[in-house]
C-alpha positions in Angstrom: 69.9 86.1 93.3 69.7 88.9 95.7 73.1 89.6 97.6 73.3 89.5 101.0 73.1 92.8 103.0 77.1 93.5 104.2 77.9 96.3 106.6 81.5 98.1 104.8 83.9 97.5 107.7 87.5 99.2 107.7 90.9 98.4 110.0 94.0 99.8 109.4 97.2 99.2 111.3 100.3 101.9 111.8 102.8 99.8 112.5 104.3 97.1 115.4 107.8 96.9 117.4 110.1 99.1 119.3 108.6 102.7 119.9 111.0 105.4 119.0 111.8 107.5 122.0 110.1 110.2 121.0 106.4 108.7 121.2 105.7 110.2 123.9 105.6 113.6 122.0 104.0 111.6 118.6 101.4 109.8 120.2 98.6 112.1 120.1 99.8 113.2 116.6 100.2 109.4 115.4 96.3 108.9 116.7 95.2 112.1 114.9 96.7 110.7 111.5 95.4 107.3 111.7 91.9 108.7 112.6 92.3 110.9 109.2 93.5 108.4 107.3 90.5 105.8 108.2 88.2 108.8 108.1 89.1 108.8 104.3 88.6 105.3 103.8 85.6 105.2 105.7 84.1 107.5 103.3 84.1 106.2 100.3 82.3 102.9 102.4 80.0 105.0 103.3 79.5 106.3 99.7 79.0 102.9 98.5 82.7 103.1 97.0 85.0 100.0 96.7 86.8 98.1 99.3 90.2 98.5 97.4 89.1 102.5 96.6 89.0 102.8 100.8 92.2 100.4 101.7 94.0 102.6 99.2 93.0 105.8 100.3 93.7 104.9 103.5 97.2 104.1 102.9 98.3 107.0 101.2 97.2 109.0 104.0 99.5 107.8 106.2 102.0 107.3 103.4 102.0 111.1 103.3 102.4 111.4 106.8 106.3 111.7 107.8 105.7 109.9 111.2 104.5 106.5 109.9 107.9 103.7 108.5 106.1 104.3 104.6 106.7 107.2 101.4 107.5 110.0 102.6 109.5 109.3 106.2 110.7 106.0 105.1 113.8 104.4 106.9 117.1 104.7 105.2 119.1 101.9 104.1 122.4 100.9 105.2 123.7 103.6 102.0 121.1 106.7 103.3 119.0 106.1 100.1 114.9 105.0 100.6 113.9 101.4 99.0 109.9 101.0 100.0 107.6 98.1 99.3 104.1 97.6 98.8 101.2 95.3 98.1 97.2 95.3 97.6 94.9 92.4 97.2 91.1 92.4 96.6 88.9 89.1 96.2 85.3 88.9 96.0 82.6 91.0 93.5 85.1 94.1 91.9 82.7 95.1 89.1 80.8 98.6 89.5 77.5 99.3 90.1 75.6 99.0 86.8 77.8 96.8 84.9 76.3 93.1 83.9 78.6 90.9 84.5 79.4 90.1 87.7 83.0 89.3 88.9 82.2 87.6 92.0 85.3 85.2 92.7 87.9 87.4 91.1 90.9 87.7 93.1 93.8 89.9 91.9 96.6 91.4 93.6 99.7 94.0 92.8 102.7 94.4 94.1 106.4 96.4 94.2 109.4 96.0 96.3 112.6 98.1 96.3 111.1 101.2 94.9 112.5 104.3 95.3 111.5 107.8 93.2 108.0 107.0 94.0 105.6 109.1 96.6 103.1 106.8 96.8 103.7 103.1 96.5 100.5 101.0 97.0 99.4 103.5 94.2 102.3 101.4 91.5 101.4 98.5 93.5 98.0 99.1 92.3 99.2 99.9 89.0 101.0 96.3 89.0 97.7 94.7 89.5 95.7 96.3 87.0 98.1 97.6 84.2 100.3 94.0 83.9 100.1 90.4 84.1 102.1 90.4 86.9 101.8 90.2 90.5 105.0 91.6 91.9 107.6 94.4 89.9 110.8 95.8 91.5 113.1 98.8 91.2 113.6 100.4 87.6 111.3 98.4 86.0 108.7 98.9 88.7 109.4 102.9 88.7 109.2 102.6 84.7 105.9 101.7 85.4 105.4 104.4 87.7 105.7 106.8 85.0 103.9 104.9 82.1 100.5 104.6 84.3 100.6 108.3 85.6 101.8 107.4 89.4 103.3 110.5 91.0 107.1 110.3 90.1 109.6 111.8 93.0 113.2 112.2 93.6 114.5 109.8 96.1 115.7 112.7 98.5 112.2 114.2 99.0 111.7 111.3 100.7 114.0 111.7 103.2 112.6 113.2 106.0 115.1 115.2 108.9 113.6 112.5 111.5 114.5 109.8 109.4 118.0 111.1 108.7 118.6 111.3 112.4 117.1 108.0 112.8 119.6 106.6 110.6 122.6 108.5 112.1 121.3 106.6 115.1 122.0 103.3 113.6 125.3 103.8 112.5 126.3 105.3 115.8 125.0 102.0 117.5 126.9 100.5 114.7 129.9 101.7 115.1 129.5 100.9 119.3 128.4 97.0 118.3 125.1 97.5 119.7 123.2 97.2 116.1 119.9 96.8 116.0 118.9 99.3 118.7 117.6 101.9 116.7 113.8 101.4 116.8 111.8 100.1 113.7 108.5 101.2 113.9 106.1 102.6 111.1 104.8 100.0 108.4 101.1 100.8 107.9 98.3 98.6 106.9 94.5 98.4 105.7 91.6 95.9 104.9 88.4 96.4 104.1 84.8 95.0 103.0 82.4 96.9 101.6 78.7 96.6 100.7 79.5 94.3 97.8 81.3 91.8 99.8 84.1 92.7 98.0 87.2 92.3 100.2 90.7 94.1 100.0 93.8 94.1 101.9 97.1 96.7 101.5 100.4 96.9 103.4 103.1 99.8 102.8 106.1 100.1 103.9 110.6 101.6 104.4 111.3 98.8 105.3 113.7 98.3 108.6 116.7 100.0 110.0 119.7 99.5 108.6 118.6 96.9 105.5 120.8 96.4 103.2 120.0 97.9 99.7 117.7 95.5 97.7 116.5 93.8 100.6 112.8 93.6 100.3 110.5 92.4 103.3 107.0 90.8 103.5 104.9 94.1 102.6 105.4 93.1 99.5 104.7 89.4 99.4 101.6 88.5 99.0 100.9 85.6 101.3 102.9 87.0 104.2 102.3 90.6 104.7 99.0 91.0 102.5 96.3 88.4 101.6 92.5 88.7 101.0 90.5 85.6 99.7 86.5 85.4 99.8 87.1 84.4 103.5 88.5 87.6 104.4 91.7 89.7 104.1 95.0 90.1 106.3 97.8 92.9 106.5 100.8 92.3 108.5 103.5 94.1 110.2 106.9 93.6 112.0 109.8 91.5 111.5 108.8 91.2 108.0 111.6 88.4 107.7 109.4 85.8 110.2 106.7 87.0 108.2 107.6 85.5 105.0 108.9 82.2 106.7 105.7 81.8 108.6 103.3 82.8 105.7 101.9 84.9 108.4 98.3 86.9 106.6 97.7 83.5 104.9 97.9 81.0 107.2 95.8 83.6 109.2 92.8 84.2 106.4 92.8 80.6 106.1 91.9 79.8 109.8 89.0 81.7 109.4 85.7 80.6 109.3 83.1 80.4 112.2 86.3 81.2 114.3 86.3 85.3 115.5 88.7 86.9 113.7 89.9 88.3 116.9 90.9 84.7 118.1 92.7 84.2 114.4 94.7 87.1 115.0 96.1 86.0 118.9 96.8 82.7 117.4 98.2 84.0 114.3 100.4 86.4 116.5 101.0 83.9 119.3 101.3 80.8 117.7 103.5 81.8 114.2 105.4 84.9 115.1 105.7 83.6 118.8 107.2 80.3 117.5 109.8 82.4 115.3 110.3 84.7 118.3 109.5 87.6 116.2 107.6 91.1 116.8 104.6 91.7 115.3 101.4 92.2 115.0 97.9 91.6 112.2 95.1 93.0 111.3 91.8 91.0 109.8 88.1 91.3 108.4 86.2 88.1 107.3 83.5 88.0 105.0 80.5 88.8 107.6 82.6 92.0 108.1 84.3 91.5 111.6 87.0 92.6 112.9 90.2 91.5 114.3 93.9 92.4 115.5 96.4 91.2 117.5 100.9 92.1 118.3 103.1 91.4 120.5 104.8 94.6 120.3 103.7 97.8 120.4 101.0 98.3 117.7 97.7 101.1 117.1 94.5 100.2 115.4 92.0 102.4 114.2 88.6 101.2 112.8 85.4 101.9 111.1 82.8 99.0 111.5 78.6 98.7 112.1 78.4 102.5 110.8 80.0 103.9 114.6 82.1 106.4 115.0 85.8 105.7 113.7 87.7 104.9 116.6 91.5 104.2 117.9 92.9 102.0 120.0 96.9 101.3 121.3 95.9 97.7 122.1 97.7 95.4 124.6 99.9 92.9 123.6 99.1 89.4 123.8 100.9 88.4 126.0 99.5 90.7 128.2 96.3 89.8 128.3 94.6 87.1 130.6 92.9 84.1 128.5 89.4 84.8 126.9 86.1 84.2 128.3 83.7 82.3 125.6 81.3 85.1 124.6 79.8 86.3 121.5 81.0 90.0 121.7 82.6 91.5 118.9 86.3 91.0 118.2 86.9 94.6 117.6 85.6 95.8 120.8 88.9 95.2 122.5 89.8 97.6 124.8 
């Protein structure tokens, strides 16, 4: 049976909730990254690569990148030390070209949470998925892994970047004046993607939030709430990663769609879960015809490679901010 012809469409997400002070002066660099980073992923689309290839890639681009809340420039925990987490999901077709049995239907996913001496988590995330049996590893035994599958091995320290360590000064300050909580979260980055396979795959990286206590982990890595991908489509969330995992946020999401526009998922997702819990946050979505969706409440950029266009970036409004929708058949990822 011949497939059906599938434009590769990418999304990726660098985070939602309070701006730092200093976006002001980030902004054009944070656009510039995220551009890069999609660029990457957008490639290997393009070169008839793999949907989880491109939401990888993608990822540890802006895991490299010391502005962005994952690796390198991770928040600090309450002790000063780095504890990151990590997912990726793929469903669909994830044979390569040439081989004769198909694997349409497969759905696998990897996982790590609490990690700490590695520079690139959704690479042992990957690991988890297809070096174990299991779906999520933490800590040692996760960074044991690390080493056994050839993932780049770090110390914890190089980490730690000088904006990060002020960042968590910050917190203790507000701390110590009872106003914890004010130092600004923002960072967790995100990716899903289908390419020309159909194959679909979803990633979400992240430090974690300000002032966690050690071991805490948060919905990056829990499959269901901040990463999901099924042969409907895939999902990566990001803010209070709490209300994330309570609400079963990507999930619930992937599972409304359908004939519904991804872009109408996502406002309901955003408005209708995290806007129950009273959470920040926003999502990110692809469905199987390859369109595109996202939606916060917060403060949240997109960029996006879809229909073969130019990659593009957006800081999109929040939801609330926006009047209702008029019924139209544009596409969801032409919001301005």
């Amino acid at each position: 049976m011949a497939r059906r012809t599938i434009i590769p469409a990418l999304v990726a997400h660098g985070g939602a909730g309070a701006l730092p002070p200093s976006v002001g002066t980030e902004r054009s660099e944070r656009k510039r990254a995220m551009l890069e980073a999609v660029r990457r992923g957008a490639d290997i689309l393009k070169g008839g690569g793999s949907a989880l290839d491109a939401v990888v890639a993608t990822i540890v681009a802006l895991e490299d990148h010391p502005l962005f809340n994952a690796g390198t420039g991770s928040l600090l925990t309450i002790d000063g030390s780095i504890e990151m987490d990590a997912s990726v999901m793929v469903a669909g077709d994830t044979t390569e070209p040439g081989e004769e049995v198909p694997g349409a239907g497969r759905i696998a996913a990897g996982a790590v949470g609490a990690v700490g001496r590695v520079r690139n988590p959704i690479l042992l995330a990957r690991a988890v998925m297809e070096n174990t049996r299991h779906v999520l590893m933490v800590a040692q035994g996760a960074e044991r892994l690390a080493r056994r599958a050839g993932v780049p091995m770090c110390a914890n320290e190089d980490l730690i970047t000088d904006r990060a360590r002020a960042r968590w000064r910050k917190w203790q300050e507000s701390v110590r004046l009872g106003i914890a909580g004010a130092a600004p979260g923002h960072g967790t980055v995100g990716a899903v993607a289908i390419d020309a396979r159909g194959t679909i795959a979803a990633a979400t990286s992240t430090g974690g939030v300000p002032g966690k206590i050690a071991g805490r982990v948060g919905d990056s890595a829990m499959i269901g709430a901040g990463t999901f991908a099924d042969l409907a489509g895939g999902a990566s969330a990001t803010g209070y990663g709490e209300a994330i995992i309570l609400t079963g946020l990507c999930r619930e999401a992937v599972r409304l769609l359908g004939s519904t526009a991804p872009a109408l998922v996502a406002e309901r997702a955003i408005t209708g879960l995290l806007g129950g819990a009273n959470a920040e946050g926003g999502i990110i979505l692809v469905d199987r015809r390859g369109r595109i969706g996202f939606a916060h409440n917060a403060a949240m950029q997109v960029a996006l490679y879809e229909d073969g266009a130019p990659i593009r970036h957006l800081w999109p409004d929040p939801v609330a901010a926006r009047k209702p929708p008029r019924k139209s058949s544009h596409k969801p990822s032409r919001q301005k």
